[in-house]
N, C-alpha and C positions, 0 to 999 in steps of 0.2 A: 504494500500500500504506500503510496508517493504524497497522499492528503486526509487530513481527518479534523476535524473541529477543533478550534480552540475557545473557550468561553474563557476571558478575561479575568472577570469576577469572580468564576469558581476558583481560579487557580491561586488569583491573590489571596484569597479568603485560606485555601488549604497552605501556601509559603510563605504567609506572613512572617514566618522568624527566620527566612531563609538568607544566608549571604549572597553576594553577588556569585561568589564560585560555586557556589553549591545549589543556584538557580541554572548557572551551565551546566551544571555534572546532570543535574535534576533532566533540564529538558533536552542534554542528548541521549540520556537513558528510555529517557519516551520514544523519543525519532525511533530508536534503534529498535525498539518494542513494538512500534505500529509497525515498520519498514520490515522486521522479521514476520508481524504477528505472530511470533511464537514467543514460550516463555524466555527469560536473559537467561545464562550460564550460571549456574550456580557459585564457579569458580569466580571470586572476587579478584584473582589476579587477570584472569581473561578479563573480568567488565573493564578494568581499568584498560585493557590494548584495546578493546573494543572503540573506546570514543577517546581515547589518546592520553589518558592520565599518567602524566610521568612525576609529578612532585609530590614530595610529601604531601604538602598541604592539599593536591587533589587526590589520592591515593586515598585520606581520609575522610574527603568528601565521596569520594565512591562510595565508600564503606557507610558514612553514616547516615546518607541519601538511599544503598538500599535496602538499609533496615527498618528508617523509618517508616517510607513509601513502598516499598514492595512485598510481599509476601513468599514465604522460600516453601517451595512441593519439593514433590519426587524428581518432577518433570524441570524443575529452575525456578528462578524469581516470578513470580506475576505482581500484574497488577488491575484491580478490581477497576477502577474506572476505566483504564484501558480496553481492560475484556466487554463494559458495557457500551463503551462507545465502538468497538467492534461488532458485537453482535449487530448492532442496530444495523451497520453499516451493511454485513452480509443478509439481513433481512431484506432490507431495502435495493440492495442489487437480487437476487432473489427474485424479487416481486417485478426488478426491471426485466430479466432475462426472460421469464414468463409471459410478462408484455409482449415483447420484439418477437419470442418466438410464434406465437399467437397470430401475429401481423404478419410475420414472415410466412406461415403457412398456409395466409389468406393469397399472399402476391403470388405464390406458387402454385395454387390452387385455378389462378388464372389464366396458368401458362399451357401452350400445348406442346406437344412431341414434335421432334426433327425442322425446327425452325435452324438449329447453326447446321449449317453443311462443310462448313470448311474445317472437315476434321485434321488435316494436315498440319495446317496450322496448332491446331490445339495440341495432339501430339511433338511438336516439334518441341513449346513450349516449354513441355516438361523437363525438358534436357537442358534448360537456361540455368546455371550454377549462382549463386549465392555473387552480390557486387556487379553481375555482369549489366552490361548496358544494352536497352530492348529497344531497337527501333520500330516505330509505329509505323507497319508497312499502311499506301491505302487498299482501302476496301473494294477489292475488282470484282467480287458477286455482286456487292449490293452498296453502288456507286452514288444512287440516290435516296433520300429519304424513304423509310417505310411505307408502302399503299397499300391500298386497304384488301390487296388479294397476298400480304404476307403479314397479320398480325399476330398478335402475341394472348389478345385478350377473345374471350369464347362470344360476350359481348359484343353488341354493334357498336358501343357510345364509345370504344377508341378504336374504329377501325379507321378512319380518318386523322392520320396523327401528324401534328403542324410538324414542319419541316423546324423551326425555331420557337424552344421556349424559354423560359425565366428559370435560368440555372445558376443556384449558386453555387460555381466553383469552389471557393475557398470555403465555405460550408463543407462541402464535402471533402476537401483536403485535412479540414480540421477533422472530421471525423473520422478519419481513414487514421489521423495520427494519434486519437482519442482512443481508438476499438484495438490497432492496431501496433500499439509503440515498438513491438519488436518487429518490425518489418522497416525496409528499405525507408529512408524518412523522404517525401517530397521537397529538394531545394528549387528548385527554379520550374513554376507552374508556365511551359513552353505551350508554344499554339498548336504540335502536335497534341499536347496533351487532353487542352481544352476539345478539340477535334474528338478524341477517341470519348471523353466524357459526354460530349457532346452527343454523339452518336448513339451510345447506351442509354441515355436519356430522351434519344427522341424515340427508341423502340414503343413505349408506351406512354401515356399521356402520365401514369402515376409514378413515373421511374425517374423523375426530374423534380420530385420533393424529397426534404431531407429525412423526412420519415423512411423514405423506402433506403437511401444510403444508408440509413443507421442497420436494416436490419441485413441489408447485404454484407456488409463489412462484418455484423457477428456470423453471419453464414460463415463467411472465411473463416473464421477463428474457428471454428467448429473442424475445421479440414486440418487435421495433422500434415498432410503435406504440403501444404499452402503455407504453414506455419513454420517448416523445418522440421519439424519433429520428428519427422523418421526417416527424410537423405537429407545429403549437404545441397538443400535446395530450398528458398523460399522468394515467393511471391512477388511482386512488386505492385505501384500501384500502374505501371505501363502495361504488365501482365492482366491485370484481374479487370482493366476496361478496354485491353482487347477485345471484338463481341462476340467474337466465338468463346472464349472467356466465361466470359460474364454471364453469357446464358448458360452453361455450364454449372457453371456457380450456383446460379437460379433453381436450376432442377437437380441440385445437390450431386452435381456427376463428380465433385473433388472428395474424398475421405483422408 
């Protein structure tokens, strides 16, 4: 975890007799408790290389910072507020993931069979190694906007889909680096790029709101191999709005 609440009030209220040094020792022993969520080492000479305590005087604040504040188990130090303002937090993502999935297998629900044909492409893909750089070839199948004798939706109300619509770009770049932080980061948003997003978004009228990128991008996350986690291979975002790609994605063909 990289963020978690901090209430002002409650804290002064609990280190009111605290030093200055022993409010640092205090709040990097938190960092390092939320950033683990797990419990500290019970060994008080690890806490001290943990958050860099080398002098006496902090050596002694390790020690009497985590006796006061923490509590020692089988398992290491905890700490009761911590664990409650964690729970809260996996509650609440919990209840989000359920959301997205929910939406997700509405946008999926909508899609039909054998719309990407360019399976070449898509296999090729897979052999793109970790760092490497993806040029966005163009699209020689389907050179023009979508018409309405190749849609995506079962529906009549987007078989007519505008050639140009209201896409937030950097919306979606933030969310690609929100869902996704361990994947390739986007530095320079190029007019290839905007082209390939562009493209995946005029497929249907509802794929160019940022609802529908939120729940694409946990699709990905769901894909061990998109992610690396089982070759030395992951993802990019020039890969995953490829369209042969993307609709792939769509109808869950990545594990």
């Amino acid at each position: 975890m990289h963020h978690y609440p901090f209430h002002i009030g409650d804290y002064k209220k609990d280190t009111a007799n605290l030093s200055l040094l022993e409010h640092g020792v205090y709040r990097m022993l938190i960092d390092c408790y939320y950033t683990q969520e797990t419990p500290l080492p019970s060994d008080k000479a690890k806490l001290c290389r943990m958050i860099g305590a080398r002098s006496a005087d902090e050596v002694e604040a390790v020690s009497n910072i985590i006796d006061d504040y923490f509590t020692l188990t089988d398992h290491g130090y905890v700490q009761a507020g911590c664990d409650k303002v964690l729970q809260k937090i996996y509650a609440k993502s919990a209840k989000a993931r359920v959301s997205v999935e929910k939406r997700w297998d509405k946008i999926k629900g909508n899609i039909r069979e054998g719309y990407c044909k360019d399976t070449n492409v898509c296999e090729n893909d897979t052999n793109v190694q970790k760092n490497d750089t993806i040029e966005i070839l163009p699209n020689t199948h389907n050179p023009t906007p979508i018409t309405n004798n190749k849609t995506l939706s079962s529906s009549g109300d987007d078989s007519h889909v505008p050639s140009r619509q209201n896409i937030d770009y950097q919306g979606i770049i933030d969310l690609y680096h929100k869902i996704l932080p361990e994947l390739p980061r986007v530095i320079n948003m190029t007019d290839k790029r905007r082209s390939a997003i562009r493209t995946c978004a005029n497929t249907k009228k509802a794929y160019a709101g940022l609802d529908f990128w939120e729940a694409f991008f946990n699709q990905v996350r769901k894909s061990d191999f998109l992610m690396g986690r089982t070759k030395d291979f992951q993802a990019n975002i020039d890969m995953l709005t490829r369209h042969c790609n993307f609709v792939k994605v769509i109808e869950g063909g990545y594990k």
